[in-house]
C-alpha positions as CSV (number, residue, x, y, z in Angstrom):
1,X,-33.4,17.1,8.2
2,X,-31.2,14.0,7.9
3,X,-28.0,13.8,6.1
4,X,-26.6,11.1,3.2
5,X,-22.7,10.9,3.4
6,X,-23.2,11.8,-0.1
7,X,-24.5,15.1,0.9
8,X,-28.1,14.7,0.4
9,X,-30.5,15.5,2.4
10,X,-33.9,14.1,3.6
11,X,-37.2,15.4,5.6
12,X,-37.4,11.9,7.3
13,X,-35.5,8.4,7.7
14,X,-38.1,6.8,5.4
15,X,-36.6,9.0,2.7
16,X,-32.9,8.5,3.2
17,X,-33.1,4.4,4.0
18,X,-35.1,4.6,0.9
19,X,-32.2,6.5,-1.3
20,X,-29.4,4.8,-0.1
21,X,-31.0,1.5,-0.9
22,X,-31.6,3.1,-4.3
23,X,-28.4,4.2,-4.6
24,X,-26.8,1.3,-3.5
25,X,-24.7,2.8,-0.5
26,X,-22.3,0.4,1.2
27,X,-23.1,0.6,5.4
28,X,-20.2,0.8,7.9
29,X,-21.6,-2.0,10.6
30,X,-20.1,0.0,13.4
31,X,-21.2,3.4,13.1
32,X,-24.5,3.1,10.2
33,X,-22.5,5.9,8.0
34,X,-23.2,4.4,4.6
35,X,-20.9,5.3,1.3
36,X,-21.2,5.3,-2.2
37,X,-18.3,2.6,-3.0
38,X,-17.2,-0.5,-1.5
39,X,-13.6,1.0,-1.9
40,X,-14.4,4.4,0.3
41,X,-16.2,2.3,3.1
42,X,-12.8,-0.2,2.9
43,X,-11.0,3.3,3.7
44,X,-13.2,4.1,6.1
45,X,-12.6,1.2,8.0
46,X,-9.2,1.5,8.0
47,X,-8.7,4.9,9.2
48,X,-11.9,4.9,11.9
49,X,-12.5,1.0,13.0
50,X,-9.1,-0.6,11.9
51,X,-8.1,-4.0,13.8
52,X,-4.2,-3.9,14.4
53,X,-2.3,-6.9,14.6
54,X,-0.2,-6.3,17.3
55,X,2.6,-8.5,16.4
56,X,3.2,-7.3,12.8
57,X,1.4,-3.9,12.9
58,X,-0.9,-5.0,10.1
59,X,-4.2,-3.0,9.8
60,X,-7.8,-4.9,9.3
61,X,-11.1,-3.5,8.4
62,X,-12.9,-6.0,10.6
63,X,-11.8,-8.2,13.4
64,X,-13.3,-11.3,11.5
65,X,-10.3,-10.4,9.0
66,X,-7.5,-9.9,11.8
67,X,-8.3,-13.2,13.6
68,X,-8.0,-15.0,10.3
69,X,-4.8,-13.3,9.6
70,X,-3.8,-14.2,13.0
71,X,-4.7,-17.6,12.9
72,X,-2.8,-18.1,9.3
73,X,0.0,-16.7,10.9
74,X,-0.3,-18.1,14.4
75,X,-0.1,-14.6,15.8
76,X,-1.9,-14.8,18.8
77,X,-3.2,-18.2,18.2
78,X,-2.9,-21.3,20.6
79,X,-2.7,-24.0,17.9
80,X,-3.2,-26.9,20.8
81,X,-6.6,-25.6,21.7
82,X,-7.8,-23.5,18.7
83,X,-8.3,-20.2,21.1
84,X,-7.7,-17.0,20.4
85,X,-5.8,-14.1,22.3
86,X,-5.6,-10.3,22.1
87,X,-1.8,-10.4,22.3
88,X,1.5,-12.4,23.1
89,X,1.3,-11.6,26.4
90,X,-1.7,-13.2,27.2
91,X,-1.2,-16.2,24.6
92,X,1.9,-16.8,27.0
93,X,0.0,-17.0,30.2
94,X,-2.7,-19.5,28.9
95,X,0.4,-21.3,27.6
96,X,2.2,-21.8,31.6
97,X,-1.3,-22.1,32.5
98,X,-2.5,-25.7,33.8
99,X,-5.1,-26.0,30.7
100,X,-1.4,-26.9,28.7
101,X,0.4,-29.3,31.5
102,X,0.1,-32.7,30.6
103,X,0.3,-35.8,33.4
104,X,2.0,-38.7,32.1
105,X,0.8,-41.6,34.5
């Protein structure tokens, strides 16, 4: 038997791909657990596969959504290259790193 997260249950995965479709069930992309709202997979999310920003502690239900933030913000976010870091520590490094020292000549 296979379980819904609604708490049906189904004799084979043709039947229960075939209900949630039905039923319109909203899919978590990271584990395949599907939902009956938008709102409960958003929560989801959040509690199970949550993105922190680690410079203001924000939460994100994808990482899509935390580089964006980061980018608006410039957490984490070399503006002079358009590159992306997983924190301040590392942004710093690439920073003193030759990719950012300029010769004048």
């Amino acid at each position: 038997m296979l379980d819904c997260s609604c708490g049906r249950n189904f004799r084979n995965v043709y039947a229960l791909r075939q209900h949630q479709r039905a039923t319109q069930h909203c899919f978590c992309r990271s584990c395949n657990r599907s939902f009956t709202t938008g709102n409960s997979l958003k929560q989801h999310n959040l509690a199970l596969h949550s993105w922190l920003c680690s410079y203001c502690d924000r939460k994100f239900s994808a990482q899509e959504h935390l580089e964006q933030h980061q980018k608006s913000t410039g957490h984490c976010f070399c503006r002079d290259c358009d590159r992306f870091f997983v924190n301040h520590y590392t942004l710093r490094q690439h920073h003193s790193s030759p990719v950012h020292s300029y010769r004048l000549f």
